[in-house]
C-alpha positions in Angstrom: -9.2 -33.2 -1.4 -11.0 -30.4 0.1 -9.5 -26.9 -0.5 -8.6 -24.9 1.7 -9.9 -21.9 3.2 -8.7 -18.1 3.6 -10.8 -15.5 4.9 -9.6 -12.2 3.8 -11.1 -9.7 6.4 -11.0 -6.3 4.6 -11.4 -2.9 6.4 -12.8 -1.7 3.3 -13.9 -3.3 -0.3 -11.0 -3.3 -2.1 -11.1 -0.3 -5.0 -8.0 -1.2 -7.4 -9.0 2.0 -9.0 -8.9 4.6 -6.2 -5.4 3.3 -4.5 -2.6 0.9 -4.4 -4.0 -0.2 -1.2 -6.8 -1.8 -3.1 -4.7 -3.2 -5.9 -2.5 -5.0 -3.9 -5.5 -6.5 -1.7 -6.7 -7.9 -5.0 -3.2 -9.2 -5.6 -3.4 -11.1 -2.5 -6.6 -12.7 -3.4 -5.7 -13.8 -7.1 -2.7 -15.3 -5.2 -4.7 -17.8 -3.3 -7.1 -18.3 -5.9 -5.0 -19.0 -8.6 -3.5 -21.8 -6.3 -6.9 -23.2 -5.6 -7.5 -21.6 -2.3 -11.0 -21.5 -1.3 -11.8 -17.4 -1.0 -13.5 -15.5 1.4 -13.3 -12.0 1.5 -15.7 -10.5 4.2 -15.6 -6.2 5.6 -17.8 -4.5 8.0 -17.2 -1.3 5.4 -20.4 -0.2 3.0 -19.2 -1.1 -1.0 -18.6 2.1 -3.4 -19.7 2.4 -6.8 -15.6 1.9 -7.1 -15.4 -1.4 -5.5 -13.7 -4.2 -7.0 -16.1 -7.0 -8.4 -14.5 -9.8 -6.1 -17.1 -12.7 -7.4 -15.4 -11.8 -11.1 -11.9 -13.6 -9.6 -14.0 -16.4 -7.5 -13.7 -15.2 -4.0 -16.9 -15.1 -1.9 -18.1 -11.8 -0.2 -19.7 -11.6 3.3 -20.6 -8.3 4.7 -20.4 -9.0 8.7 -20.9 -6.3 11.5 -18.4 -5.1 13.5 -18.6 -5.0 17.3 -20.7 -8.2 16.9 -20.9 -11.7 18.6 -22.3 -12.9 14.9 -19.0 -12.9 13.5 -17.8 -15.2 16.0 -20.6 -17.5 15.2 -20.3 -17.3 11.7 -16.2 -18.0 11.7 -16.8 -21.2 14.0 -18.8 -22.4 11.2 -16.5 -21.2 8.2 -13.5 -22.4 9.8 -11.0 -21.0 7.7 -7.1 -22.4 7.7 -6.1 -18.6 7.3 -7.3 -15.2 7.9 -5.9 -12.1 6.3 -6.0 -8.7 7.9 -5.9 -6.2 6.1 -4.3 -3.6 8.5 -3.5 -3.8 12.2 -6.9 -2.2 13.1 -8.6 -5.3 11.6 -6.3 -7.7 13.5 -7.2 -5.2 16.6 -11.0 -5.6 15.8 -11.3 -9.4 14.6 -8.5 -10.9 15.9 -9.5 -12.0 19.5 -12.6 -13.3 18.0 -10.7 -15.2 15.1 -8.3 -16.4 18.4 -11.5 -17.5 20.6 -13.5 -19.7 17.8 -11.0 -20.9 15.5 -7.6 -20.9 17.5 -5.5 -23.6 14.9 -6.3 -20.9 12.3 -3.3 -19.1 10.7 -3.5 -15.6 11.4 -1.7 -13.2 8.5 -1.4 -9.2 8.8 -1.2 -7.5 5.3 0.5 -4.3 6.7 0.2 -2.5 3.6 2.7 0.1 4.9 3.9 0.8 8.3 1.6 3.2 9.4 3.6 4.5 12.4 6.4 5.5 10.3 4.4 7.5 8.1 2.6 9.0 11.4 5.8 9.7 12.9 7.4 11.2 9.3 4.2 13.4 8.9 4.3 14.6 12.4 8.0 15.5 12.3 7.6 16.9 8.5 4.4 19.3 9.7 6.6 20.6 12.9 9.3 21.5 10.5 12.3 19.4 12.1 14.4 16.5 11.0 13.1 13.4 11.5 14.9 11.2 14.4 14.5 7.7 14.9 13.2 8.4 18.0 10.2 9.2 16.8 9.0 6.0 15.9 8.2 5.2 19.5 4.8 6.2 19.7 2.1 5.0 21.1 0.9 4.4 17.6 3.7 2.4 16.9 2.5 0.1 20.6 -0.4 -0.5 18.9 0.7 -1.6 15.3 3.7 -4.0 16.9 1.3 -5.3 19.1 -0.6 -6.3 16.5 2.5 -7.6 14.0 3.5 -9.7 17.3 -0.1 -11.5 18.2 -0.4 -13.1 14.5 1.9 -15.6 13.3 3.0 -13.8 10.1 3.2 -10.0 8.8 3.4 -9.2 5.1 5.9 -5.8 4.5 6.0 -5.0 1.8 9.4 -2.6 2.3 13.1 -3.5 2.8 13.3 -0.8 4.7 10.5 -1.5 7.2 11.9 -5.3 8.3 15.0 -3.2 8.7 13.3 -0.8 11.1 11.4 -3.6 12.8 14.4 -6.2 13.2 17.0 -3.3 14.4 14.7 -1.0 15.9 12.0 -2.6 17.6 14.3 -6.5 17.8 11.4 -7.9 16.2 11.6 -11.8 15.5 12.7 -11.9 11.3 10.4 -15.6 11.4 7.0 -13.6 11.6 7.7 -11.0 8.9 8.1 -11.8 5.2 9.4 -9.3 2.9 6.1 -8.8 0.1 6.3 -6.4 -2.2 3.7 -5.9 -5.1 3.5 -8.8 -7.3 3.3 -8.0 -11.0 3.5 -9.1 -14.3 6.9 -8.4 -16.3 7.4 -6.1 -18.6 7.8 -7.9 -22.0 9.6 -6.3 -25.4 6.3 -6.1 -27.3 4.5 -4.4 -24.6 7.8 -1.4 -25.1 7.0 -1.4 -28.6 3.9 -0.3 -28.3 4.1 2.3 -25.4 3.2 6.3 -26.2 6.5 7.6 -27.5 8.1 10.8 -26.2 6.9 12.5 -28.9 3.2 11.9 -28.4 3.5 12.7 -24.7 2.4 15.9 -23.3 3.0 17.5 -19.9 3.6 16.7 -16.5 1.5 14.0 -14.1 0.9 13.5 -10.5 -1.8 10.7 -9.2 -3.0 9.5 -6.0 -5.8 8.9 -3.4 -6.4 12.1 -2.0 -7.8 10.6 1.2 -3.9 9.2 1.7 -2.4 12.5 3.5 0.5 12.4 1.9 -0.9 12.4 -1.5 -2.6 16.0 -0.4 0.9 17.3 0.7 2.3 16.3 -2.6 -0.6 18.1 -4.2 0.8 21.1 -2.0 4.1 21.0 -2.7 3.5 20.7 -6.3 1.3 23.7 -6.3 3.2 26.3 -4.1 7.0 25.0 -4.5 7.5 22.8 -8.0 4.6 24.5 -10.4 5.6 28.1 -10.2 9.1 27.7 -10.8 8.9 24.5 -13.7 6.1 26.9 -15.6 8.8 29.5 -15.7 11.2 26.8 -17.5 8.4 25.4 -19.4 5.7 27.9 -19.8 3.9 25.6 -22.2 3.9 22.7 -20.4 1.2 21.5 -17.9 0.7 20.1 -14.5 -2.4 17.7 -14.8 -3.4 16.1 -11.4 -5.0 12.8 -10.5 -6.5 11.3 -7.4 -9.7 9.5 -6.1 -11.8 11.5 -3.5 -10.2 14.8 -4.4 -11.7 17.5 -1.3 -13.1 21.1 -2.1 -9.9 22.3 -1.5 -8.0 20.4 -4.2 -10.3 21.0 -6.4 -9.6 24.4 -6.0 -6.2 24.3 -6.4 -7.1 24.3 -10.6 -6.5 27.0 -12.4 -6.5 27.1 -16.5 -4.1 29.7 -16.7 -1.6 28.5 -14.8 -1.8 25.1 -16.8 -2.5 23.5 -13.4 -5.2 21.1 -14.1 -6.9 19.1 -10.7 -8.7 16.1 -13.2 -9.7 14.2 -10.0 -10.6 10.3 -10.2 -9.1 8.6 -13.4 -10.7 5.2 -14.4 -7.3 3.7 -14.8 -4.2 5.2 -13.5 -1.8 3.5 -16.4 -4.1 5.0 -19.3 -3.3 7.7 -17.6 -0.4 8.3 -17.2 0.8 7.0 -20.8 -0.6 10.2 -21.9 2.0 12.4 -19.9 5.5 12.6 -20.3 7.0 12.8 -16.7 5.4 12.1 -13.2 6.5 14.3 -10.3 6.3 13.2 -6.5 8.3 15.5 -4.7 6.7 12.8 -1.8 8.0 14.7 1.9 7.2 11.9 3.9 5.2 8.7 3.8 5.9 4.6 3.9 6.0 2.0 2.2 6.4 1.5 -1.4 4.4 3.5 -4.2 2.1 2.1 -6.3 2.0 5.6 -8.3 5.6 4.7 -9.6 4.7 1.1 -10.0 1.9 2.4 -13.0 4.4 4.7 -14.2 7.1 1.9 -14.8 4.7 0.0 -16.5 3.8 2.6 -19.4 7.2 3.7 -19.6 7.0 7.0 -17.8 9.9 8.1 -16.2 9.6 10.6 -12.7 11.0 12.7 -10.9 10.7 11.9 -6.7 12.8 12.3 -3.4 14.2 9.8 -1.4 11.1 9.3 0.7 9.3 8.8 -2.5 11.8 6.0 -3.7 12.4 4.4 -0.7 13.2 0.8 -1.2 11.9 0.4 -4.2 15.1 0.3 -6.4 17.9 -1.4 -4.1 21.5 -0.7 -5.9 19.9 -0.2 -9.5 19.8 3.0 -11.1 16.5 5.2 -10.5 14.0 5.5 -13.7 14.0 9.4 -13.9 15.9 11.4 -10.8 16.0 11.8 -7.1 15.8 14.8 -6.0 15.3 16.7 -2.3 16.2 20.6 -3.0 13.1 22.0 -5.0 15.5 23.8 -7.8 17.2 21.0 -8.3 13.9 19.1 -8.7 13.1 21.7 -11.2 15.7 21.6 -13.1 16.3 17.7 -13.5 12.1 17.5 -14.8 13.0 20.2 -17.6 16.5 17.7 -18.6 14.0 14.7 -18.5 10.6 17.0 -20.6 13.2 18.2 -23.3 15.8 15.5 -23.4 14.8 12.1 -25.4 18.2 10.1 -25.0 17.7 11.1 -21.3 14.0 10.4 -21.0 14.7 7.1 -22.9 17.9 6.2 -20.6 15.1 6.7 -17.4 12.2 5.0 -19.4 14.5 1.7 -19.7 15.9 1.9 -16.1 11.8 2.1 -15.1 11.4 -1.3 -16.8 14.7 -2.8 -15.2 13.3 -1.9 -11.5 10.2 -3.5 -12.6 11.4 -6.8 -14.0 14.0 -7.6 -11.7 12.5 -6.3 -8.2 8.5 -6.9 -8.8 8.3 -10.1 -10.8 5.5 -12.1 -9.2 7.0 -15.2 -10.4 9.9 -14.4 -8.2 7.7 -14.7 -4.7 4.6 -16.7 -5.7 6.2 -20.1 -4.8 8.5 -19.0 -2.0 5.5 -16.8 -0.2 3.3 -20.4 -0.7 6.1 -22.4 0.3 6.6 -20.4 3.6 2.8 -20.2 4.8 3.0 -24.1 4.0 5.4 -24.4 6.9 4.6 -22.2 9.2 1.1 -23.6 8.8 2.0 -27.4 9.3 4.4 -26.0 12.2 2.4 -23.5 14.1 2.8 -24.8 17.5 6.0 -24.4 17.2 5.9 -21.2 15.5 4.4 -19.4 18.1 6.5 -21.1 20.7 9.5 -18.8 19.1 7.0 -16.0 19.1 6.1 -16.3 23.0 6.0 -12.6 23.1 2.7 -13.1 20.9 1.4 -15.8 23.0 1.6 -13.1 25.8 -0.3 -9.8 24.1 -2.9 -12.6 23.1 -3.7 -13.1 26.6 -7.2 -12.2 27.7 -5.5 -10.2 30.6 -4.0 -7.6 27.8 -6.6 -7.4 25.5 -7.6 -4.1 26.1 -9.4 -3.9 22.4 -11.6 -7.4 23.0 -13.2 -5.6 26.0 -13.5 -2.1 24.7 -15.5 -4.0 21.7 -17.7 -6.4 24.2 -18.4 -3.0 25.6 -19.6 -1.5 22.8 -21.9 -4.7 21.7 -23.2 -4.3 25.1 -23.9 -0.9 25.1 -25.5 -1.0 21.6 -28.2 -4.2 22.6 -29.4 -1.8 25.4 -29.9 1.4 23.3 -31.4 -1.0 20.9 
C-alpha cells in the first residue's frame, strides 16, 4: 500500500527552540510520521540558523515561492491527501491554489492560537479599558473565520476558543477539533531526578520576544512585579529569556537591580530547571502557553493571571497561583520562593495538569480516527459546511486575485 501524503505548508521553518509555535508544528509532523504518513513540509520563508532539522524526523523539505503559478504546478504533481496550514494567512495564500489543482485534497488549518482574540485583547489592554466581547468582531476576526470556514477542519488548540467560535461566531462544532499540545507524561523517575528547591535560585520569565505579548510581560515584569518582589526578596533575581530579544529589551538589564535580560536559551526546560519560580503576569494573549508547558515538565511552579492560564487547567488546581492585582502577585511569588511544602504542593499540581490534560496518548488515535472520516466522507463534510463551499467561490476570493496580481506585476518588472 502506498502511503499517504500530507503537505505541511509552513509560514516559516519551524524553530522548536525560539517558540511554542514551532514545537507544536513539529508535534504535528512526528504525528503523521510516526503513523507512516508520507511528509512534506514546504515554506516560502528563508531557514534560520534556528530551524528545526526536519529531514532528522523523515519529512521532506521544499522551499516554493509565494505569489507563484509554480506551486500550483508542483502540487498537481505531489498530490497530497492533506495539506496543513500553518496559520490562516497560509490558507489565505495557498489555499485557492491547493483548491484549483488538487480539489479531493483534505485541507487542515493549524490555528496555533486565535489570532483575533489576542488582537482584540491587545488592542483593548493598550487603550486601558475592559475587554468586551464585542471586540472580537473585527475585521481581523472576517479574515481568520473565513479562513476556519473554507477548509474542512481547524485544529484549536483552546477550550476556550471552540467556546468563542461555537457561541460567538455559531460556528459548525464538525470542522473544529479541540488539539492541545501533545506530550509525553510525566513519569516518577523523571520527579526523582528534577533540581530540588534547594538547588534552585531566582525567579524566570521565557518567551519569543517577537510574540507581542511576551514584550508586554517583559514590561510588566520590569516596571510593576521587579521593583516591588526585590524589596521582599532583595537577594533574589529576575533572569529573562526569549529568542530575538530587540535593543530595547536588552536594555531593560541591569546587574544591580538583579534584573538579568539572558536573551535566546538553547533549550527552554534546561532552563528553567535552574530557577525556582516562573512569573507571567501575561495581560492579554491566546491560546495556551507553551512557557508553562516547559515549566510543568521540570517541576517549576509559576506565578500567572487568568489570561495566562486560560484553559489550560479546566477544574484542577493551578501549579503555583493566579493572580491579577500586582501586590497580590507579589506577595503569592515570595510564599511560593521561601515556602517548600508550598512550592512542593504547586510543583505536584504542575505534573497533575500535565498528565491528565496533555497526554498525547490521550488524542493521537482519536485526532487519526477523526481525519480518517472526515477524509473518506468529504463530500459530505462540506455539504454540512456549505457556508465554506461559498467563501471558496472564485466570486469571493478576494486574496486569489490580489496574489494573481502580484505574480503579474512581478513577470513585468522582471
Amino acid at each position: 500500500m502506498v502511503a499517504q501524503k500530507v503537505l505541511f505548508i509552513g509560514l516559516v521553518w519551524p524553530e522548536p527552540t525560539s517558540s511554542a509555535a514551532g514545537t507544536r508544528i513539529i508535534q504535528l509532523v512526528r504525528f503523521f510520521k510516526e503513523r507512516n504518513f508520507e511528509v512534506h513540509f514546504a515554506s516560502a520563508a528563508q531557514p534560520s540558523d534556528f530551524s528545526f532539522d526536519l529531514h532528522s524526523i523523515g519529512a521532506e523539505t521544499h522551499q516554493i515561492l509565494l505569489n507563484h503559478s509554480s506551486f500550483n504546478v508542483w502540487i498537481k504533481a505531489l498530490q497530497p491527501e492533506i495539506v496543513v496550514f500553518d496559520r490562516f494567512m497560509i490558507e489565505e495564500q495557498y489555499g485557492w491554489r491547493v483548491q484549483q489543482e488538487c480539489p479531493e485534497t483534505m485541507r487542515i488549518l493549524d490555528t496555533e492560537d486565535l489570532h483575533f482574540l489576542r488582537k482584540a485583547r491587545e488592542v483593548q489592554q493598550k487603550a486601558g479599558v475592559p475587554f468586551t466581547d464585542e471586540a472580537l468582531f473585527s475585521d481581523e476576526a472576517k479574515r481568520e473565520i473565513a479562513s476556519i470556514l473554507r477548509c474542512d477542519l481547524s485544529l484549536i488548540i483552546s477550550e476556550e476558543e471552540i467556546r468563542i467560535l461555537t457561541e460567538q461566531f455559531k460556528i459548525n462544532a464538525s470542522i473544529l477539533y479541540y488539539l492541545p499540545f501533545l506530550e509525553e507524561e510525566i513519569t516518577e523517575d523523571q520527579t526523582k531526578n528534577w533540581n530540588s528547591f534547594e538547588e534552585r535560585e531566582g525567579f524566570a520569565f521565557i518567551g519569543n520576544f517577537m510574540h507581542e505579548p511576551n514584550w508586554q510581560t517583559v514590561k510588566t515584569l520590569k516596571t510593576e512585579i521587579w521593583p516591588e518582589l526585590r524589596k521582599l526578596l532583595p537577594k533574589a533575581s529576575m533572569n529573562i529569556y526569549g529568542s530575538y530579544p530587540p535593543q530595547k529589551a536588552l536594555q531593560l538589564n541591569n546587574k544591580t537591580e538583579r534584573f538579568f535580560v539572558h536573551g535566546r536559551t538553547d533549550n527552554a526546560q534546561n532552563t528553567l530547571a535552574k530557577h525556582r519560580i516562573l512569573l507571567a503576569p501575561i495581560t492579554f494573549g491566546a491560546g495556551i502557553k507553551g512557557k508553562f508547558i516547559d515549566a510543568m515538565q521540570t517541576g517549576t511552579p509559576n506565578v500567572t493571571t487568568s489570561v495566562g492560564a486560560e484553559s489550560m487547567h479546566k477544574d484542577l488546581p493551578w501549579g503555583g497561583f493566579i493572580e491579577n492585582d500586582w501586590k497580590e502577585f507579589c506577595l503569592k511569588a515570595v510564599l511560593l520562593y521561601n515556602h517548600k511544602e508550598e512550592w512542593l504542593k504547586a510543583q505536584q499540581n504542575g505534573t497533575l495538569i500535565l498528565n491528565s490534560l496533555y497526554r498525547k496518548t490521550a488524542f493521537e488515535d482519536l485526532f487519526l480516527t477523526n481525519i480518517k472520516e472526515i477524509y473518506h466522507s468529504l463530500p459530505q463534510h462540506r455539504q454540512q459546511n456549505f457556508m465554506g463551499e461559498i467563501l471558496k467561490h472564485q466570486s469571493l476570493q478576494s486574496t486569489r486575485y490580489m496574489s494573481l496580481w502580484i505574480e503579474e506585476k512581478n513577470r513585468k518588472d522582471y
